[in-house]
C-alpha positions as CSV (number, residue, x, y, z in Angstrom):
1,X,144.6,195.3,-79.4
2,X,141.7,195.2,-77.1
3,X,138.6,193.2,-79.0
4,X,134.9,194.8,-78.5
5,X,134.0,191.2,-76.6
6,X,136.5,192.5,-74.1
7,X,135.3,196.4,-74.4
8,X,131.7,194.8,-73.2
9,X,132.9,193.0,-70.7
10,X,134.4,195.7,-69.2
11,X,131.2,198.1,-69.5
12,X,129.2,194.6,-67.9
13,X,130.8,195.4,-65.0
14,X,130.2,198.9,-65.0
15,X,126.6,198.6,-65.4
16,X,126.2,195.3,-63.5
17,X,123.2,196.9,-61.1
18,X,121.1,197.6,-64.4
19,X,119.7,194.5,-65.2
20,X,118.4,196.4,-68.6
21,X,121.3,197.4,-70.0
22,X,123.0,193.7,-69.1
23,X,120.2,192.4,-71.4
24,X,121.0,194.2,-74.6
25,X,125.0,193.9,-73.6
26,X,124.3,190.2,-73.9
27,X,122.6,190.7,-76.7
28,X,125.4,192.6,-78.1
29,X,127.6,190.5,-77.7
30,X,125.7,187.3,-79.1
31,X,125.8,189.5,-82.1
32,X,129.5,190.2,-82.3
33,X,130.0,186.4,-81.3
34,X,127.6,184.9,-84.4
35,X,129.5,187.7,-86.5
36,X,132.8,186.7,-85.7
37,X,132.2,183.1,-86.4
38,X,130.7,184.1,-89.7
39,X,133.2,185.8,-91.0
40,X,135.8,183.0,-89.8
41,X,134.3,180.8,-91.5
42,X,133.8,182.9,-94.5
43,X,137.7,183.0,-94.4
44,X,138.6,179.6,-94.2
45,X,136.6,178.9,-97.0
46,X,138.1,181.8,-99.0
47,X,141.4,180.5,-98.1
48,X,140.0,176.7,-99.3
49,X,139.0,178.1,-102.4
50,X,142.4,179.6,-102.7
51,X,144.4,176.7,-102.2
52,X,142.0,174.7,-104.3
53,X,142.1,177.6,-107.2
54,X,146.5,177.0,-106.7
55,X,146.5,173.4,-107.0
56,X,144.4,173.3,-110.3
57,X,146.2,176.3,-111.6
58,X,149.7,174.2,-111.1
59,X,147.7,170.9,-112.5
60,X,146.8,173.2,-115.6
61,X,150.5,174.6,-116.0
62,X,151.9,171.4,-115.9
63,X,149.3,169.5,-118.6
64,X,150.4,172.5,-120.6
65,X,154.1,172.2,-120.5
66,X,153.4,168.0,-121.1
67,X,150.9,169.1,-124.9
68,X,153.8,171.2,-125.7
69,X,156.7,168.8,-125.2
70,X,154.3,166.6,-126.9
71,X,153.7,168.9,-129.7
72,X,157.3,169.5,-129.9
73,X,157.7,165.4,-130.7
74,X,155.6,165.2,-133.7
75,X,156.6,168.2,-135.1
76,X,160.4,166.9,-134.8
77,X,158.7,163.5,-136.4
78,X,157.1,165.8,-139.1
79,X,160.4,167.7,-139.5
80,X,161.9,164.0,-139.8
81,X,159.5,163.0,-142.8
82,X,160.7,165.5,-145.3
């Protein structure tokens, strides 16, 4: 797959006598550069979050299963005390 910071180098050459359209090309591709790094690092925090969001969900699961084994002890002791 061809990326559009490849599609303007290719026109850059094509239009390398007008120093014009070089300028916004530049410009161009300044914007598609910032963008790009923008939404990578929109991703990698998105996929922090994730992992963070996973860990805490397996931490939760697993204080759960440990109240209900403990629940399950006193009501065996309570069970044991009639």
């Amino acid at each position: 797959m061809t990326s559009l910071i490849e599609h303007i180098h290719e026109i850059r050459d094509m239009v390398k006598s007008n120093p014009d359209l070089l300028d916004r090309l530049n410009v161009i591709e300044m914007m598609v550069t910032d963008t790009q790094k923008s939404t990578d690092a929109w991703c990698s925090r998105a996929m922090d979050d994730a992992d963070k969001l996973t860990r805490e969900n397996v931490d939760l699961k697993s204080a759960l299963v440990h109240q209900d084994d403990e629940l399950g002890v006193c009501m065996a002791k309570l069970g044991e005390r009639k």
